[in-house]
N, C-alpha and C positions, 0 to 999 in steps of 0.2 A: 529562443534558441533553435539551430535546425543544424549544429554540427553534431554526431555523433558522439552523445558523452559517455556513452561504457566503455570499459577499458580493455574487454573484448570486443574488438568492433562488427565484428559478424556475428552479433548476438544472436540466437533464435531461442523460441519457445521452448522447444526440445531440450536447450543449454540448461533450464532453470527448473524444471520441471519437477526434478526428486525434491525440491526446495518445498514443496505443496506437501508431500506424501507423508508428514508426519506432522506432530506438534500439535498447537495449536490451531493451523493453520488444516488438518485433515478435520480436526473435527470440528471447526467451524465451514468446512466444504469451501474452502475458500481457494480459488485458479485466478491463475493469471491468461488471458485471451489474450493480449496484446501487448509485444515491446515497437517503439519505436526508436528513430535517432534519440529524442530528449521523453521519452513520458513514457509509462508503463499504466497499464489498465489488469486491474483483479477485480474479480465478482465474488460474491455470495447470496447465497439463499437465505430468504429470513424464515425460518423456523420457528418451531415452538420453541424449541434450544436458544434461540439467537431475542427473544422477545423478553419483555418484561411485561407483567402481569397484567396487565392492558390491553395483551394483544400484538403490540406497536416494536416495531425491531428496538431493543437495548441499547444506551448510549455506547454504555460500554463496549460491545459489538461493535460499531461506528468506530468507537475508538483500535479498536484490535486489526481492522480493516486497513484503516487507515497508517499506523505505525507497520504494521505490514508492508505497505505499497512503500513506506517510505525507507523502510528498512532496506528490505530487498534492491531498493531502485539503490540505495544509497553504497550498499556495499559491492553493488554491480557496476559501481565506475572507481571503484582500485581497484591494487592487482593483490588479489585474497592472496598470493604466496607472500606477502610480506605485510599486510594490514588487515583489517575485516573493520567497522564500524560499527558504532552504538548510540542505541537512541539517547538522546539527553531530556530533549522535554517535548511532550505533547499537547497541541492547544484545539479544542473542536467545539465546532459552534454549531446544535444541531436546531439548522434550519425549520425542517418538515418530518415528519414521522412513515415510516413503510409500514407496511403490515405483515404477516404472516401471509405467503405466497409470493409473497415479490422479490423479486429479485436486484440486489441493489450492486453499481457498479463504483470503483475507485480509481479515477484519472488523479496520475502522481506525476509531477513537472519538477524539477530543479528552480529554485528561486538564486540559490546563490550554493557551489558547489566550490568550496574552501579547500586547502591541502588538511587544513584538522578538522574545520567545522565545516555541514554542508545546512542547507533549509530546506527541508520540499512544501509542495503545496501540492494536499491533496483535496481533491472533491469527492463528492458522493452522490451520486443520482441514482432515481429509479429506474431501473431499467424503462419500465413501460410508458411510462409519463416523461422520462428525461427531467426531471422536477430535481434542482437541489436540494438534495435533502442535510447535506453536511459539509462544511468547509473546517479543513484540519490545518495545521500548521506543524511539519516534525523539524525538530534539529536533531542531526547526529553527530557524532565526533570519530574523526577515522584515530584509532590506536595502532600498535605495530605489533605485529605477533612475536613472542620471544620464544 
């Protein structure tokens, strides 16, 4: 894809940004760097917070990451006055493991962007290595706000 799929078409950083400062999403440290026409990029930091007892960043982590990118990406192509969207199912294959230090990033694309259902596809790489570390699959479902 290379048209423009948010439904603000002059999106910026700046548009999306109180969307970080709470929730889940503050205290896994988790930003978004990067909108483009069709694909959104968020990072995290792997912390002790974010690890399982190994060391090695948390699936679960991975997974928070990842419905993340897709959430966000996914309700940022309607128009929130009259819809918002919801996850339905989460699918994640974790390829490689990061560690505590690393910093892992989430490239989120549109697979197929439905009027109900939409699919993204997100990845996960280490920052430093660029190494797949995790390939996600979200679907959401746009509802209508009443």
């Amino acid at each position: 894809m290379s048209d423009v799929i948010w439904h603000k078409k002059d999106l910026k950083l700046e548009d999306i940004r109180s969307v970080f400062e709470t929730n889940m999403l503050k205290a896994l440290e988790i930003v978004c760097t990067e909108i483009g026409d069709d694909f959104l990029v968020l990072e995290m930091p792997v912390k002790q917070a974010h690890a399982q007892p190994f060391g090695l960043l948390h699936g679960g982590a991975s997974c928070v990451l990842a419905e993340s990118a897709g959430s966000i990406a996914s309700n940022l192509t309607v128009d929130s006055k009259k819809n918002f969207t919801l996850g339905l199912e989460i699918n994640a294959t974790h390829l490689r493991s990061a560690k505590i230090g690393d910093e892992v990033i989430a490239l989120c694309r549109p697979v197929r962007l439905g009027r109900t259902v939409q699919v993204w596809d997100i990845e996960i790489s280490s920052r430093n290595q660029k190494t797949l570390l995790c390939k996600s699959r979200l679907t959401t479902m746009t509802k209508r706000r009443v």
